[in-house]
VMD Tcl script that draws the C-alpha trace (Angstrom):
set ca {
  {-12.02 -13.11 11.08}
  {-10.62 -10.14 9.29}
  {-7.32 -9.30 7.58}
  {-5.53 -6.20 8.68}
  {-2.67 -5.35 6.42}
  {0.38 -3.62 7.77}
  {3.80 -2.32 6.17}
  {6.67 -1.19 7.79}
  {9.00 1.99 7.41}
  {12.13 3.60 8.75}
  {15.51 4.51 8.38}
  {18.10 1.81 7.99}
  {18.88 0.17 11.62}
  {15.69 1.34 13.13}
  {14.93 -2.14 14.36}
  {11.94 -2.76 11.71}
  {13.10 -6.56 11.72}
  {13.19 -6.92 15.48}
  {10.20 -5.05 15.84}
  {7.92 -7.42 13.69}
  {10.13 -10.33 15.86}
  {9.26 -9.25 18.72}
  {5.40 -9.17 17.55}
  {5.65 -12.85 15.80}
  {7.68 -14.00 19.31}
  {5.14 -12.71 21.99}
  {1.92 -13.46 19.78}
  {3.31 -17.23 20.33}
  {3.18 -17.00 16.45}
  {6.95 -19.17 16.62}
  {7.43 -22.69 16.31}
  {9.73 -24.29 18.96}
  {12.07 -25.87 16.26}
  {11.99 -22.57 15.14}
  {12.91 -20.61 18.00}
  {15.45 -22.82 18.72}
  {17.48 -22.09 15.31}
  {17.10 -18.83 16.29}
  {19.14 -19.39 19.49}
  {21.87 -21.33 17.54}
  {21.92 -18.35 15.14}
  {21.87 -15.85 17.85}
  {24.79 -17.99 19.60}
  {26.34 -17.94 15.92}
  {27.01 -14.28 16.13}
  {28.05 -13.76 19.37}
  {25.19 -12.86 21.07}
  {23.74 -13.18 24.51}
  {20.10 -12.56 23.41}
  {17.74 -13.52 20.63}
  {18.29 -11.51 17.75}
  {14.62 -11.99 16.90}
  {15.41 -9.76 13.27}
  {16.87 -12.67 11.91}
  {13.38 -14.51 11.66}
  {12.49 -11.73 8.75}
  {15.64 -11.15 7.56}
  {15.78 -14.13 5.16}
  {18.40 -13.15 2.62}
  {21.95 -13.90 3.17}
  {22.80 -10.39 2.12}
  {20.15 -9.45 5.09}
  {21.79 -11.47 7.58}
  {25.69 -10.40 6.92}
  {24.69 -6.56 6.59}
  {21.94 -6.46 9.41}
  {19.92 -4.56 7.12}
  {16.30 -5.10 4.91}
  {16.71 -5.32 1.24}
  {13.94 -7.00 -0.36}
  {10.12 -6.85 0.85}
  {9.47 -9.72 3.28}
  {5.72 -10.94 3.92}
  {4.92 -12.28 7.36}
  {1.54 -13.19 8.80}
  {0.65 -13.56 12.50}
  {-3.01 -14.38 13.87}
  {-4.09 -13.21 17.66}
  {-7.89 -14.64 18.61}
  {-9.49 -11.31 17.05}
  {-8.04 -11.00 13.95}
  {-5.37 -11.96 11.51}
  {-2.04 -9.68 10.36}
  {0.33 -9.59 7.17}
  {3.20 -7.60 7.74}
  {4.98 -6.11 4.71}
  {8.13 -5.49 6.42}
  {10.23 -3.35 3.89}
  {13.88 -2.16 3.57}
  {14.47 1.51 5.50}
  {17.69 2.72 2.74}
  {17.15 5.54 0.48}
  {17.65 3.35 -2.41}
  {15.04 1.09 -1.64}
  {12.08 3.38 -1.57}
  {10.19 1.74 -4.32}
  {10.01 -1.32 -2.44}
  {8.55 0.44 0.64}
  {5.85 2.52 -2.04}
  {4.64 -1.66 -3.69}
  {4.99 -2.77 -0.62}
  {2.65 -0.69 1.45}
  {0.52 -0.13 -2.15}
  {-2.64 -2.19 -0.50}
  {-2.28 -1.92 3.38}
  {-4.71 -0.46 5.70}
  {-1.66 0.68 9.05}
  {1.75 1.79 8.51}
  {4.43 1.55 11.05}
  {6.68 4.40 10.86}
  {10.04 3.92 12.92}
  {12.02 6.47 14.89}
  {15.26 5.72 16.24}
  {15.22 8.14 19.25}
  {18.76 8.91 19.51}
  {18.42 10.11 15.97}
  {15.12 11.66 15.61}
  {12.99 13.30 12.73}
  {15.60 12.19 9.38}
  {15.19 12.56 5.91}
  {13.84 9.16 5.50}
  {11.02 9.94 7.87}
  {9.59 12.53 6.31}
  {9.95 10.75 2.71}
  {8.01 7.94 4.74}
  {5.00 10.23 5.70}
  {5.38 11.85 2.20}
  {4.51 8.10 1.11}
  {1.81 7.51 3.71}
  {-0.03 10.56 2.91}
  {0.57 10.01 -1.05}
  {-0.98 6.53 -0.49}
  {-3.97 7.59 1.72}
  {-2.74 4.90 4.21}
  {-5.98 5.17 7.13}
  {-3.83 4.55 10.09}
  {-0.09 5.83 10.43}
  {1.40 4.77 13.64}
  {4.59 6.49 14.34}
  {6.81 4.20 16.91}
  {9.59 5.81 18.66}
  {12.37 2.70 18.99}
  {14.71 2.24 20.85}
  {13.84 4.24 24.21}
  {16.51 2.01 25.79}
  {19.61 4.10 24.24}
  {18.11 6.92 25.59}
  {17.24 6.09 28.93}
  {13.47 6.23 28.86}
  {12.94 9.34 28.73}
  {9.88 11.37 28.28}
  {11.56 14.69 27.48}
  {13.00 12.56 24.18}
  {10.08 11.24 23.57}
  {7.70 14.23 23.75}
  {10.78 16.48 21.30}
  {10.45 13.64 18.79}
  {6.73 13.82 18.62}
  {6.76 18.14 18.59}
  {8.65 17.68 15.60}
  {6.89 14.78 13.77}
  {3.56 16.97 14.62}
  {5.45 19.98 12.78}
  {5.97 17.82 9.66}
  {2.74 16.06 9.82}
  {0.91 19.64 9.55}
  {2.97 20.25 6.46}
  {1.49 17.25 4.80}
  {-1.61 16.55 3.37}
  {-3.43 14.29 5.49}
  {-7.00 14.30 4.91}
  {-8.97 11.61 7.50}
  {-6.25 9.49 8.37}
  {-5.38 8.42 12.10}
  {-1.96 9.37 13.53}
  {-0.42 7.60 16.86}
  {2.83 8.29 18.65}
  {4.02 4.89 20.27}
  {7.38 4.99 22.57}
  {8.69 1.39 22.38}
  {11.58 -0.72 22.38}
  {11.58 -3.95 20.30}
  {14.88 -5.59 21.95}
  {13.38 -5.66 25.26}
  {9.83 -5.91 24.54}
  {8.50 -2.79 25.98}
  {5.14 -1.29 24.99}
  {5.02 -3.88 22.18}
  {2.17 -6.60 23.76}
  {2.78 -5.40 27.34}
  {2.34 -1.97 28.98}
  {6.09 -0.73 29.07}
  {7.01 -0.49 33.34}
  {10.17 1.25 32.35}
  {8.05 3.79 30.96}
  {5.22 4.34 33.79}
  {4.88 7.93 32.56}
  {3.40 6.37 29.49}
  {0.18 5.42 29.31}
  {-1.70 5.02 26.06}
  {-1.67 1.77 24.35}
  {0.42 -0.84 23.44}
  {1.43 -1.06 19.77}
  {-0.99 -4.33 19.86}
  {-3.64 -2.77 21.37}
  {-3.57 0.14 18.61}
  {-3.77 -3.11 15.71}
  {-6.30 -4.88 17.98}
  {-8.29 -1.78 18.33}
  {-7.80 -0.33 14.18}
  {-11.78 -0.29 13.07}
  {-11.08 -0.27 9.25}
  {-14.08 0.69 6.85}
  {-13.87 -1.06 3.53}
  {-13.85 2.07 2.33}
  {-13.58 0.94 -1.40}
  {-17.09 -0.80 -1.34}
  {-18.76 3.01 -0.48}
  {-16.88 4.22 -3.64}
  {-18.32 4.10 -7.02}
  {-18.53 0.59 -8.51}
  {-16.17 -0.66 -11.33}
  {-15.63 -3.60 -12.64}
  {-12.61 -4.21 -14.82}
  {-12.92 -6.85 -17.17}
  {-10.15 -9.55 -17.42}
  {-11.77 -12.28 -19.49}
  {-15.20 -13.11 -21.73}
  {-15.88 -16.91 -20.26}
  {-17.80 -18.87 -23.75}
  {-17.53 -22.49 -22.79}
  {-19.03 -22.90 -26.12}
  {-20.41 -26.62 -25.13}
  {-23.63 -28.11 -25.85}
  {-24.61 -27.70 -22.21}
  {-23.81 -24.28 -22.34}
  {-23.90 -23.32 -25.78}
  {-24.88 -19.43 -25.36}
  {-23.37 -18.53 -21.82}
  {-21.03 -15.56 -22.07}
  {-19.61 -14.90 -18.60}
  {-17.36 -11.80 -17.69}
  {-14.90 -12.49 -15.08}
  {-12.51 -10.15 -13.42}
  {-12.44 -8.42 -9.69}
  {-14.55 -6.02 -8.49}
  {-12.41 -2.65 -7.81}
  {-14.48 -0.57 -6.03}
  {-18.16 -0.21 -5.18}
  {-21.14 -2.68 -5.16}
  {-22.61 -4.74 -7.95}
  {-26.37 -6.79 -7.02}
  {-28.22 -8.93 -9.56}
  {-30.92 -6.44 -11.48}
  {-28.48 -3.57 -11.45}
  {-28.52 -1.27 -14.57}
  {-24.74 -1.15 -15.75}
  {-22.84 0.29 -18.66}
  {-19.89 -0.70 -20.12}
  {-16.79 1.58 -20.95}
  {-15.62 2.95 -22.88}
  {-18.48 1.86 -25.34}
  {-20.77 3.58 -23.36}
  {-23.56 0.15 -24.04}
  {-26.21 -0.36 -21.26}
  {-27.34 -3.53 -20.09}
  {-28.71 -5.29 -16.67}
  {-26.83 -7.77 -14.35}
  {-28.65 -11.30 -14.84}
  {-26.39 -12.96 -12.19}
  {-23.38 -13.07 -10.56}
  {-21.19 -16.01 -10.08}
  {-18.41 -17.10 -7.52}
  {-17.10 -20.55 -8.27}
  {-20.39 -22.64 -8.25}
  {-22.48 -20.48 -6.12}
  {-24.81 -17.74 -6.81}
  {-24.75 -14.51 -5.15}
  {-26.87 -11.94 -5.18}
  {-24.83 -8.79 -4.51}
  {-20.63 -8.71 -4.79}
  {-18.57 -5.83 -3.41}
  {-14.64 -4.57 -3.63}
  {-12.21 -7.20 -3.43}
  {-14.81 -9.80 -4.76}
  {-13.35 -12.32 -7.52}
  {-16.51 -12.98 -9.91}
  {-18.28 -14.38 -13.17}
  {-21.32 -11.40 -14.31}
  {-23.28 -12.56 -17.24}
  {-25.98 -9.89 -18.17}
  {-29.59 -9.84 -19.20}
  {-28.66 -8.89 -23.30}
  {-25.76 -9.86 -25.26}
  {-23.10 -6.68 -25.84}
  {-19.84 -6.37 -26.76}
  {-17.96 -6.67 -24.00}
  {-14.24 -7.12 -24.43}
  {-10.72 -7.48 -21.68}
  {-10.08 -3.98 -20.82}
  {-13.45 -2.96 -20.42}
  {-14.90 -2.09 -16.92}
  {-18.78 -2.38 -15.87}
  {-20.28 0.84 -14.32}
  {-23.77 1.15 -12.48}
  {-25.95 3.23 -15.01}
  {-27.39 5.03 -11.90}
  {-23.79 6.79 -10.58}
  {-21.49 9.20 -12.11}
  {-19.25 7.70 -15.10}
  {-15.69 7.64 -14.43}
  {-14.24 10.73 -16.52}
  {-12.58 9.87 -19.63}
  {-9.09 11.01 -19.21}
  {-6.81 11.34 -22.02}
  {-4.77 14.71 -21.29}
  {-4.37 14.90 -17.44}
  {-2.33 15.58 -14.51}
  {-0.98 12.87 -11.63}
  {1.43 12.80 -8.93}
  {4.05 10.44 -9.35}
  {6.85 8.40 -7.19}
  {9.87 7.71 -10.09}
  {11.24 3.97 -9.11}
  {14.11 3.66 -12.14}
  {17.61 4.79 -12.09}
  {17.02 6.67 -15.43}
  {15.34 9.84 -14.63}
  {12.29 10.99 -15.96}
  {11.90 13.93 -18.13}
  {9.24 15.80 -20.50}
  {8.91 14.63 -23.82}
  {9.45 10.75 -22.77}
  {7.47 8.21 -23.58}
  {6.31 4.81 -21.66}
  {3.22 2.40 -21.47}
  {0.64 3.44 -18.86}
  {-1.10 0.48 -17.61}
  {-4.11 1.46 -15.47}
  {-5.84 -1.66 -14.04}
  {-5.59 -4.22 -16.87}
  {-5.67 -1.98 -19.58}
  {-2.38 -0.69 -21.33}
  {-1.74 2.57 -23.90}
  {1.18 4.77 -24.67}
  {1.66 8.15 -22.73}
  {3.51 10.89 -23.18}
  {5.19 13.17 -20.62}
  {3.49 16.42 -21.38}
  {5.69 18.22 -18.79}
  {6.68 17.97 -15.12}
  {5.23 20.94 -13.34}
  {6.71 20.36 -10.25}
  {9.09 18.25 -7.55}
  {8.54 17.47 -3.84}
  {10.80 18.25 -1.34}
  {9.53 15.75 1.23}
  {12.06 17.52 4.29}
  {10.54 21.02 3.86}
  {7.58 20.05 2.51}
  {8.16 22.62 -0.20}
  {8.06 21.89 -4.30}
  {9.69 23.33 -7.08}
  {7.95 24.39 -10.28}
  {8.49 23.32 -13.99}
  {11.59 21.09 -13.26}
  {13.65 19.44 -15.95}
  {13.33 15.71 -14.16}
  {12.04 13.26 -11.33}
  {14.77 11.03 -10.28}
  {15.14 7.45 -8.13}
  {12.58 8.07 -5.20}
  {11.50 11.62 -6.38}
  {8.05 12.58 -5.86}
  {6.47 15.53 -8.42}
  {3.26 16.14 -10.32}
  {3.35 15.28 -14.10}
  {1.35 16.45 -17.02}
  {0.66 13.68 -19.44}
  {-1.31 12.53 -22.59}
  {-1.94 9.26 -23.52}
  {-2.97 7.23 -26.94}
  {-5.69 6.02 -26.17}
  {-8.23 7.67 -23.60}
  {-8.51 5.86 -19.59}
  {-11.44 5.90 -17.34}
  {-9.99 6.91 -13.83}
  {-11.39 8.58 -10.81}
  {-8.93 10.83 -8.84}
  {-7.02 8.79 -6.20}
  {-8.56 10.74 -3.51}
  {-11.70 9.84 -4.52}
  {-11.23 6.30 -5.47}
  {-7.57 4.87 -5.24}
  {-8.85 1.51 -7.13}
  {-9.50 3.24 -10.07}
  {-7.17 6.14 -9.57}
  {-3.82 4.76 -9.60}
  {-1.49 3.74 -12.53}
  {2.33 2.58 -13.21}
  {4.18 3.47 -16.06}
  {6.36 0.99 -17.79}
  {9.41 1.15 -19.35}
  {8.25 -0.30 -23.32}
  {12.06 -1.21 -24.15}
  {12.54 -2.93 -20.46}
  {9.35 -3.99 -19.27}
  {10.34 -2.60 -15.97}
  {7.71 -0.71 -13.88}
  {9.31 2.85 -13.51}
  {7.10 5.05 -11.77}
  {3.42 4.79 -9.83}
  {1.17 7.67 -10.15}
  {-1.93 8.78 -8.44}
  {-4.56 10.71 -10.83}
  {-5.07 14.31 -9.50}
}
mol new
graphics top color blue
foreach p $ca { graphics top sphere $p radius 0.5 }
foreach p [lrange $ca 0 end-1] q [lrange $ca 1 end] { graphics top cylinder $p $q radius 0.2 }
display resetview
């Protein structure tokens, strides 16, 4: 049974938390004791209905303000597949924790309030699902109840998204429009019948029916490194294992592979997953390689197949970025670049321009990037990285940059 991985988006009070709720409550994915505390808590505060937000709202701060802050995992299974739900906070100031947590997800949920429309949050949120190369974006207009049910609202909201959406870069990723309302339950599981004029699928039925290509195994294999196993016992006195995750592509016993940056060529002798042989491993596989000659292979290197294109050396090079610190960033700063395991210093060549995610316009050769700002960056590092461009490989074509006085992660950038 697969894994589909979903995050959430939308303004603050968009009903994010009642919408995943309502998913986890008719999925029968609720324990009785459970639904039961949610009555007392419902009771608590007054209400005459099951406030079924507070069963992802965890924090206290959550509960008293009605809003997300941090990024809450929840998982759900239906008898085709199984779901893990990023659901992340909707205010400005919590952007970065919608950009991590939809980092590695396949659908986003974008939510519209439909009394308020198209707001500046939305677009930042498509801004983000384009950025990220998200396959499926599936843009749910909440809360039809405030506004009567009505098509006419429903059909302006979606003119206008479409508008934005053309603005955007979007390059071969799906795009559905979704009336629903989580409080009552309409066009969530069930076809909505206060909305007969309606009648595409439910927001289930779009998961359910979500045919997601492991796109990443297709790419170009890498291999990062993380560690050089030498048991150095009698037993196995000359074994020298490499272990790390495979990033992207495919890797099969009797490949021809090269190491970088080192450039050495060797041949895959075996590969290794706990105490079973395999003969081929793809993206997302956890693995021991041992080769056919003994290199030097160190942590930080990455395996390559000899027979596809190397990844380019980078060491002066541009990148979009999304700035997630408080401090701004400007030219002439410098941080620590960590790109996959391996860390160097790099240096803000220049910032050659900023996003305006409402009017899809940018400015050129600005003086910063602050909280939440997206731009395009010119920088150089110390020592040279081999990435693809995101587009072409987001495994191996996304970094962070680190603050090297903090240790806090400051920006994510895509390699362009």
């Amino acid at each position: 049974m697969d894994i589909l991985r979903i995050a959430t988006a939308g303004s603050v009070d968009d009903g994010k938390s009642t919408l995943i709720g309502r998913l986890l409550y008719e999925t029968n994915s609720i324990t009785k004791d459970k639904i039961e505390a949610l009555e007392s808590a419902s009771k608590r505060k007054g209400l005459n209905f099951l406030d079924l937000s507070l069963l992802t709202d965890g924090l206290i701060a959550e509960r008293e303000q009605g809003i997300t802050i941090d990024v809450a995992h929840i998982y759900f299974s239906t008898p085709t597949r199984k779901y893990i739900i990023a659901d992340t906070p909707g205010h400005v100031e919590y952007t970065r924790n919608m950009v991590t947590g939809a980092s590695n997800v396949k659908v986003s949920l974008i939510l519209v309030d439909a009394r308020q429309g198209v707001v500046e949050q939305t677009a930042r949120h498509l801004s983000i699902a384009s950025l990220l190369r998200i396959p499926k974006v599936i843009i749910c207009i909440n809360k039809m109840d405030l506004v009567q049910y009505q098509q006419t609202t429903f059909q302006s909201i979606q003119d206008s998204l479409s508008d934005l959406i053309a603005q955007t870069t979007f390059e071969g990723q799906e795009i559905s429009f979704l009336p629903i309302s989580s409080l009552y339950g309409q066009n969530i599981t069930q076809p909505a019948d206060q909305m007969p004029w309606y009648q595409g699928n439910t927001l289930l039925d779009e998961l359910e029916a979500f045919e997601f290509a492991e796109t990443q195994s297709k790419a170009a294999a890498r291999f990062p490194v993380q560690f050089v196993i030498r048991p150095m016992t009698e037993a196995y006195h000359d074994y020298r294992g490499y272990a790390g995750k495979i990033s992207s592509g495919t890797f099969q016993v009797g490949d021809a592979v090269r190491v970088l940056p080192t450039g050495q060529e060797s041949t895959i002798a075996s590969i290794e997953k706990f105490d079973q042989k395999l003969s081929k491993a793809e993206a997302g596989d956890s693995v021991v390689i041992t080769l056919s000659t003994d290199i030097d292979i160190s942590r930080g290197n990455t395996l390559v197949k000899a027979s596809e294109e190397m990844a380019p050396q980078l060491k002066d090079f541009s990148a979009q970025v999304c700035w997630l610190d408080h401090q701004a960033l400007s030219a002439g700063k410098t941080y620590l670049l960590q790109h996959g395991i391996h860390i160097t210093k790099a240096k803000i060549s220049q910032i050659t321009e900023r996003l305006d995610v409402v009017a899809q316009t940018s400015t050129e050769h600005v003086d910063s990037l602050k909280l939440n700002e997206i731009g395009r960056i010119s920088l150089r590092t110390a020592q040279a990285i081999h990435a693809d461009r995101y587009a072409e490989n987001p495994a191996n074509g996304a970094f962070i940059l680190i603050d090297e006085f903090s240790n806090s992660t400051v920006g994510v950038g895509f390699v362009s």
